[in-house]
VOFI-283443 format. One record per residue (C-alpha): residue in one letter; x, y, z. Coordinates in steps of 0.05 Angstrom, whole numbers, plus 5000, padded with zeros to 4 digits. Layout:
N
AXYZ/...
***
This chain:
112
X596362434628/X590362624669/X585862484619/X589761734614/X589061694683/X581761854680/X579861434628/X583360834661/X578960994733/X572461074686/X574360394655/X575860024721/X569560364753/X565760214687/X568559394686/X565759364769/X559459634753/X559158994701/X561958584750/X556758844798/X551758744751/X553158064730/X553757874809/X546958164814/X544457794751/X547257164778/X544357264853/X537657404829/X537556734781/X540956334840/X534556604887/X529056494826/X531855764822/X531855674900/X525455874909/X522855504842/X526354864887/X522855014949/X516255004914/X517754394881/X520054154950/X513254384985/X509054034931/X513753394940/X512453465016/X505453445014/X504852924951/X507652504998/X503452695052/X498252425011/X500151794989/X502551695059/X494551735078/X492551335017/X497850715042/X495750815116/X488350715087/X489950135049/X494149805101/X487449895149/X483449615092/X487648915088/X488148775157/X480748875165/X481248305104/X485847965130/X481447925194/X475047755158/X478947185116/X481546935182/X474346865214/X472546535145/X478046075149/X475345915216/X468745815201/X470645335134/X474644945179/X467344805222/X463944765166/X468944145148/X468843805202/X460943845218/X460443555153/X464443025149/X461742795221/X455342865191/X457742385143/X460441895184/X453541875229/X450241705158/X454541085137/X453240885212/X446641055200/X446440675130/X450339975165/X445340045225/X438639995178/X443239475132/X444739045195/X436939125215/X435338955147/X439238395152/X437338145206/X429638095189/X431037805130/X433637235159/X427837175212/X423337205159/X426836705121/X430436295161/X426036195223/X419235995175/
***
């Protein structure tokens, strides 16, 4: 009987050793795994650091564009309207010479 009884406190000392082990197993993969996250999580942190700095560049970049196409629009729109008062002055310019013309034609011609 002492031997039985024994045996069976070897066996249930034996099975939480396993137990124990496995535990340990399982707490060191569970740590390996958290720590593999975390570095996944650091490089995610600062990849997005990054691209943060590339966007805030690029959103500097197109509203200096956007600025420079806004002082081009303005200076098209000028541009547009010197030139079509430029145009105006020459058909003025165009009926003043035709009404001159005009005029000493029939001076010539009318008045001899």
């Amino acid at each position: 009987m002492m031997t039985s009884w024994e045996e069976r406190q070897r066996n249930t000392l034996l099975d939480g050793r396993r137990a124990l082990e496995q535990t340990s197993e399982s707490l060191a993969r569970s740590e390996r795994t958290a720590l593999e996250t975390e570095a996944i999580g650091v490089e995610v942190v600062s990849n997005l650091g990054t691209q943060r700095e590339t966007l805030q560049r690029a959103r500097n970049r197109l509203e200096d564009i956007d600025q420079g196409l806004s002082t081009t629009n303005s200076i098209l729109n000028t541009m547009t309207r010197r030139v079509f008062t430029n145009k105006l002055l020459l058909v003025l310019i165009i009926l003043c010479e035709c009404g001159i013309l005009a005029s000493l034609i029939f001076i010539r011609f009318i008045k001899h």
